[in-house]
C-alpha positions in Angstrom: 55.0 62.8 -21.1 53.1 61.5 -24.2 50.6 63.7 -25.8 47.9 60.7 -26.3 48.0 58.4 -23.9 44.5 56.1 -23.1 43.2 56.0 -18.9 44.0 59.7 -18.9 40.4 61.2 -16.8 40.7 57.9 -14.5 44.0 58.7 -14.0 44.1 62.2 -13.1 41.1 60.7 -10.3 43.0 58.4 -9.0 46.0 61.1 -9.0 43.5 63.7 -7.6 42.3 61.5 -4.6 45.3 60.0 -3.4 46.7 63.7 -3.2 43.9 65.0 -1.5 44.3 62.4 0.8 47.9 62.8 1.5 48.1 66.7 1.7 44.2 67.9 1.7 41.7 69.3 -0.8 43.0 72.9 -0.9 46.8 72.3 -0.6 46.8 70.2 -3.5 47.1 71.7 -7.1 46.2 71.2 -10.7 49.8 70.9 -11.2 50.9 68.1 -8.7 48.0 66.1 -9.7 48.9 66.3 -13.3 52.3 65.4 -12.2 51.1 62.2 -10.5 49.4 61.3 -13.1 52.3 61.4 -15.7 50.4 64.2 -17.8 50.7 67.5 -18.1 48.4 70.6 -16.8 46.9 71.0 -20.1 45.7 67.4 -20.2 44.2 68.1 -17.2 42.1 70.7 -18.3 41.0 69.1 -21.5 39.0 66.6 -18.7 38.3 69.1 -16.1 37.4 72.7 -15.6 38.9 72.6 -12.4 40.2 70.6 -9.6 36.8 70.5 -7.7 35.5 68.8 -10.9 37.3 66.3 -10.1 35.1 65.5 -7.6 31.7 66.1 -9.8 32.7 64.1 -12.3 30.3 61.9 -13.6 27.3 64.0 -13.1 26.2 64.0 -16.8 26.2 60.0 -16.9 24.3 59.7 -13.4 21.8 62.0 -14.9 21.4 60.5 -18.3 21.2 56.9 -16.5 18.3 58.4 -14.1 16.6 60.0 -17.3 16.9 57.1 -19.1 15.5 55.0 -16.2 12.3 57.4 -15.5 11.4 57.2 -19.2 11.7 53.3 -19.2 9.7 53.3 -15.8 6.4 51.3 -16.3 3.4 53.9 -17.1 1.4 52.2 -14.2 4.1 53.0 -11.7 2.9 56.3 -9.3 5.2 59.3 -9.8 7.4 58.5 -6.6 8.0 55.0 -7.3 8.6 56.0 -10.8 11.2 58.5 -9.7 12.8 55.9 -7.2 13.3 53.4 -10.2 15.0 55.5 -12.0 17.7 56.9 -8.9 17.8 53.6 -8.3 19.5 52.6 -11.3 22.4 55.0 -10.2 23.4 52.2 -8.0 25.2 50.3 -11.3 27.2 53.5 -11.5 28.6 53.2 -7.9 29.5 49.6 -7.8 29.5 47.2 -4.7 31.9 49.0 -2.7 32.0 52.4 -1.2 35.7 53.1 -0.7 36.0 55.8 -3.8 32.8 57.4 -3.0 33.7 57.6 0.9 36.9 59.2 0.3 34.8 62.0 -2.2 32.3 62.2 0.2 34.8 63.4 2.9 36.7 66.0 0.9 33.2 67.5 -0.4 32.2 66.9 3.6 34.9 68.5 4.9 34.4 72.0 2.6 31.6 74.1 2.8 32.1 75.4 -1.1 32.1 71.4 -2.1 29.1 70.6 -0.2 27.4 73.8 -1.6 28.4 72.6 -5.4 27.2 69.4 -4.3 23.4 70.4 -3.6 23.6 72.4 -6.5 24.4 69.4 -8.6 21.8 67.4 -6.8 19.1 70.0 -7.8 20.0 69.2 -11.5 18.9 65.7 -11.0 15.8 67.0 -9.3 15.3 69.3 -12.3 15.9 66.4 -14.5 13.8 64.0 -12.8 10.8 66.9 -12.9 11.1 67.5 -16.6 10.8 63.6 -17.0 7.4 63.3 -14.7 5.9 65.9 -16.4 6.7 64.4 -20.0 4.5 61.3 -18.2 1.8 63.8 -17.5 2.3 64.2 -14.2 1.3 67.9 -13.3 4.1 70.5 -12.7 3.7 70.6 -8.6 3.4 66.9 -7.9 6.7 65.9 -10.5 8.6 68.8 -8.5 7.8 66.9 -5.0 8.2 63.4 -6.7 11.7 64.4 -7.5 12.0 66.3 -4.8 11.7 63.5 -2.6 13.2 61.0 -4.6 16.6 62.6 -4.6 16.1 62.8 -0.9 15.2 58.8 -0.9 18.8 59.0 -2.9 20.7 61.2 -0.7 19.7 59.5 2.7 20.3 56.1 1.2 23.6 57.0 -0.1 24.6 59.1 3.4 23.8 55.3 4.9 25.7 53.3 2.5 28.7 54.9 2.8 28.6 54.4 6.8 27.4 50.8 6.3 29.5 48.2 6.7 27.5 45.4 6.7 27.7 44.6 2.7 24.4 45.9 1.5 24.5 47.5 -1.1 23.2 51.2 -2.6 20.4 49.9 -4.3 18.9 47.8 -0.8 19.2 51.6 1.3 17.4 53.2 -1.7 14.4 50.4 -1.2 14.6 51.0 2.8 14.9 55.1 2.8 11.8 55.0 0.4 10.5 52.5 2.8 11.2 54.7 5.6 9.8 58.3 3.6 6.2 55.8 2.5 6.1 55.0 7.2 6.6 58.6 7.8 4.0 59.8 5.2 1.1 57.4 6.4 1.0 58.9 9.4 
């Protein structure tokens, strides 16, 4: 095993996946996905705290991409539809197909811990979405329930493009879940 070699994070995904697959979440260890991956257990932790981070990855660039997005927003947009924009423009980060996210979404699915460390993570975005409304003047209670309910627009549209199958893609179930939130708010 080389002490440098390039692809090492995707790797140790990949490795960390197809392991999961084969022999579950919590039977597989840091060690036999470093081993898969050609690297050693060091290597590993130089990318990931754990083996659950594995999963997680990513987290900093999806919320930089949503800041980035909210500040960019245009200034006549409401706070909602400015918050939408910017999740939306997480869908660049997932690509066209779901396959790799499906097969995350069921290891964090099938664990309770996972899908805890999940809404924990999702709450960050919220936070960071928030921070980002107010800096557009929004007040403090209405950029809390803009994000709020953007990262739900987010999570309900992502929930239904992993279970689609019909080609759309995330960015066209982000449109129809905020859709869906504007029919069941006019009432």
């Amino acid at each position: 095993m080389g002490r440098w070699v390039p692809g090492a994070r995707g790797r140790l995904q990949r490795a960390a996946f197809d392991l999961f697959a084969e022999r579950g979440f919590e039977q597989t260890t840091v060690a036999e996905i470093a081993a898969r991956a050609e690297l050693t257990e060091r290597t590993f932790f130089r990318h990931f705290a754990d083996k659950r981070e594995v999963l997680f990855a990513g987290q900093e660039e999806l919320t930089a991409r949503i800041v980035v997005a909210l500040a960019e927003a245009p200034a006549e947009l409401s706070a909602l539809d400015a918050a939408v924009v910017a999740v939306g423009a997480s869908a660049e980060i997932f690509g066209d197909r779901p396959d790799g996210p499906r097969a995350r979404q069921a290891v964090i699915n099938a664990h309770p811990e996972l899908r805890e460390r999940e809404l924990i993570k999702m709450e960050g975005l919220v936070a960071a979405l928030s921070t980002g409304l107010e800096g557009r003047g929004v007040p403090g209670a209405a950029a809390a329930l803009a994000a709020s309910s953007a990262v739900a627009v987010f999570r309900m549209a992502f929930e239904r493009w992993l279970r689609s199958d019909d080609g759309r893609d995330l960015g066209t179930c982000i449109r129809e879940a905020l859709g869906e939130l504007r029919a069941v708010t006019a009432g």
